[in-house]
C-alpha positions in Angstrom: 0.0 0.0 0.0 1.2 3.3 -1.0 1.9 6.2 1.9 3.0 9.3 2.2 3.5 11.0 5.1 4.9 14.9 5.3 6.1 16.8 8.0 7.8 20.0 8.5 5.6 22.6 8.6 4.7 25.9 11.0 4.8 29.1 11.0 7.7 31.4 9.8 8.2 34.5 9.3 8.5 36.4 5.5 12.5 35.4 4.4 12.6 33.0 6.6 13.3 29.1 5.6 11.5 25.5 6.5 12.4 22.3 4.8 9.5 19.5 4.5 10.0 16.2 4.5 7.3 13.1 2.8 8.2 9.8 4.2 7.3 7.1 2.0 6.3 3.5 1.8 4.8 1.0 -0.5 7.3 2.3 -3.0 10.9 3.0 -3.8 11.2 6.5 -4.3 14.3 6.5 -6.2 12.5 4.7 -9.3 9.6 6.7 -9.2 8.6 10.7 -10.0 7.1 12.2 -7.0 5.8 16.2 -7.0 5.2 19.1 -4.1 1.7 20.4 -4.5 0.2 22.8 -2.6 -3.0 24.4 -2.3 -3.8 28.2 -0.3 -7.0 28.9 0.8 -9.5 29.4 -1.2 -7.5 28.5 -3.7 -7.4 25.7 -6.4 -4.1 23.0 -5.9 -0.7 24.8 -7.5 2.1 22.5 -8.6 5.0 23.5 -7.1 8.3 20.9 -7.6 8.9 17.9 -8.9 11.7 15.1 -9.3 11.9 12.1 -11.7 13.9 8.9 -11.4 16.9 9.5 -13.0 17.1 12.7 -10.8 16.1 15.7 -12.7 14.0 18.4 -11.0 11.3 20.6 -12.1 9.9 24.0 -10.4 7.0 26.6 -10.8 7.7 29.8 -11.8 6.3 31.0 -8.7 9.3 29.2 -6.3 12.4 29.1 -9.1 15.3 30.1 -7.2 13.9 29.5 -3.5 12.6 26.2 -3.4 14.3 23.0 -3.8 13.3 19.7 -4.2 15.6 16.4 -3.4 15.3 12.8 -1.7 17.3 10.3 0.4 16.5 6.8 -1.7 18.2 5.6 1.6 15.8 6.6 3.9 12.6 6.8 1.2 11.8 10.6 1.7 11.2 13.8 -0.5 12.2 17.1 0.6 11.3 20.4 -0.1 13.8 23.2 0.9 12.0 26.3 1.1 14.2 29.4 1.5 12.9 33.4 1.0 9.3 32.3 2.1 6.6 34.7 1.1 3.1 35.5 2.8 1.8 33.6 -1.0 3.5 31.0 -0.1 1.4 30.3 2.6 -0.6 26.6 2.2 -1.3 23.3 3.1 1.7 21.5 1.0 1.7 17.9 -0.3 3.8 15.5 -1.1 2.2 13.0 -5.0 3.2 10.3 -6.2 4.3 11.6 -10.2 4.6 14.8 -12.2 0.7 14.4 -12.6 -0.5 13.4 -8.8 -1.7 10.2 -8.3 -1.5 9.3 -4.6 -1.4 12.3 -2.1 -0.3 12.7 2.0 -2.2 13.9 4.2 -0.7 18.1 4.0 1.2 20.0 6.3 0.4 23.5 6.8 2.7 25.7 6.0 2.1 29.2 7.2 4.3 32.5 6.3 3.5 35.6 8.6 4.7 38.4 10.6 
Protein backbone atom coordinates (compact mmCIF):
# COMPACT_ATOMS: atom_id res chain seq x y z
CA UNK A 1 0.00 0.00 0.00
CA UNK A 2 1.21 3.25 -0.98
CA UNK A 3 1.86 6.20 1.93
CA UNK A 4 2.96 9.35 2.18
CA UNK A 5 3.52 10.97 5.08
CA UNK A 6 4.87 14.91 5.27
CA UNK A 7 6.14 16.81 7.98
CA UNK A 8 7.77 19.95 8.55
CA UNK A 9 5.58 22.62 8.63
CA UNK A 10 4.69 25.95 11.05
CA UNK A 11 4.83 29.13 11.00
CA UNK A 12 7.72 31.37 9.80
CA UNK A 13 8.21 34.47 9.28
CA UNK A 14 8.55 36.39 5.46
CA UNK A 15 12.52 35.38 4.44
CA UNK A 16 12.55 32.96 6.63
CA UNK A 17 13.26 29.10 5.57
CA UNK A 18 11.49 25.55 6.49
CA UNK A 19 12.41 22.34 4.79
CA UNK A 20 9.52 19.50 4.50
CA UNK A 21 10.04 16.15 4.53
CA UNK A 22 7.26 13.11 2.76
CA UNK A 23 8.23 9.76 4.21
CA UNK A 24 7.27 7.14 1.95
CA UNK A 25 6.29 3.53 1.83
CA UNK A 26 4.82 1.00 -0.46
CA UNK A 27 7.31 2.31 -3.01
CA UNK A 28 10.92 3.00 -3.83
CA UNK A 29 11.21 6.52 -4.30
CA UNK A 30 14.30 6.53 -6.20
CA UNK A 31 12.54 4.71 -9.34
CA UNK A 32 9.56 6.75 -9.19
CA UNK A 33 8.56 10.74 -9.99
CA UNK A 34 7.13 12.18 -7.04
CA UNK A 35 5.75 16.21 -6.95
CA UNK A 36 5.21 19.12 -4.10
CA UNK A 37 1.67 20.41 -4.48
CA UNK A 38 0.18 22.84 -2.58
CA UNK A 39 -3.02 24.36 -2.27
CA UNK A 40 -3.80 28.17 -0.30
CA UNK A 41 -6.96 28.95 0.84
CA UNK A 42 -9.47 29.36 -1.24
CA UNK A 43 -7.52 28.45 -3.67
CA UNK A 44 -7.36 25.65 -6.38
CA UNK A 45 -4.14 23.04 -5.86
CA UNK A 46 -0.73 24.76 -7.46
CA UNK A 47 2.12 22.51 -8.58
CA UNK A 48 5.04 23.51 -7.10
CA UNK A 49 8.26 20.88 -7.60
CA UNK A 50 8.86 17.92 -8.93
CA UNK A 51 11.71 15.15 -9.31
CA UNK A 52 11.88 12.08 -11.72
CA UNK A 53 13.90 8.89 -11.36
CA UNK A 54 16.91 9.55 -12.98
CA UNK A 55 17.09 12.65 -10.83
CA UNK A 56 16.12 15.67 -12.69
CA UNK A 57 14.05 18.45 -11.01
CA UNK A 58 11.35 20.62 -12.05
CA UNK A 59 9.92 24.04 -10.44
CA UNK A 60 7.00 26.55 -10.77
CA UNK A 61 7.72 29.79 -11.83
CA UNK A 62 6.30 30.97 -8.70
CA UNK A 63 9.26 29.21 -6.29
CA UNK A 64 12.35 29.14 -9.05
CA UNK A 65 15.30 30.06 -7.23
CA UNK A 66 13.91 29.51 -3.53
CA UNK A 67 12.56 26.23 -3.35
CA UNK A 68 14.27 22.97 -3.79
CA UNK A 69 13.30 19.69 -4.21
CA UNK A 70 15.60 16.38 -3.40
CA UNK A 71 15.26 12.83 -1.72
CA UNK A 72 17.34 10.30 0.35
CA UNK A 73 16.48 6.84 -1.70
CA UNK A 74 18.16 5.55 1.57
CA UNK A 75 15.76 6.58 3.92
CA UNK A 76 12.59 6.77 1.16
CA UNK A 77 11.81 10.62 1.68
CA UNK A 78 11.20 13.76 -0.49
CA UNK A 79 12.23 17.12 0.59
CA UNK A 80 11.33 20.42 -0.06
CA UNK A 81 13.80 23.22 0.89
CA UNK A 82 12.01 26.25 1.12
CA UNK A 83 14.16 29.40 1.54
CA UNK A 84 12.91 33.37 0.96
CA UNK A 85 9.35 32.34 2.07
CA UNK A 86 6.63 34.73 1.14
CA UNK A 87 3.11 35.46 2.85
CA UNK A 88 1.77 33.62 -0.98
CA UNK A 89 3.54 30.95 -0.09
CA UNK A 90 1.37 30.26 2.60
CA UNK A 91 -0.58 26.64 2.16
CA UNK A 92 -1.34 23.26 3.05
CA UNK A 93 1.74 21.48 0.97
CA UNK A 94 1.68 17.93 -0.27
CA UNK A 95 3.76 15.54 -1.10
CA UNK A 96 2.25 13.03 -4.95
CA UNK A 97 3.23 10.34 -6.23
CA UNK A 98 4.26 11.58 -10.20
CA UNK A 99 4.62 14.78 -12.20
CA UNK A 100 0.71 14.44 -12.58
CA UNK A 101 -0.52 13.41 -8.80
CA UNK A 102 -1.67 10.20 -8.29
CA UNK A 103 -1.55 9.28 -4.55
CA UNK A 104 -1.38 12.30 -2.14
CA UNK A 105 -0.34 12.66 1.98
CA UNK A 106 -2.17 13.94 4.16
CA UNK A 107 -0.65 18.07 3.98
CA UNK A 108 1.25 19.99 6.34
CA UNK A 109 0.41 23.53 6.80
CA UNK A 110 2.71 25.72 6.02
CA UNK A 111 2.14 29.20 7.22
CA UNK A 112 4.34 32.53 6.32
CA UNK A 113 3.52 35.59 8.65
CA UNK A 114 4.72 38.35 10.65
Amino acid sequence: EVQLVESGGGLVQPGGSLRLSCAASGFTIGSSSLSWVRQAPGKGPEWVSGIISGGSTYNADSVKGRFTISRDNAKNTLYLQMNSLKPEDTAVYYCTTGLVPGYWGQGTQVIVSS
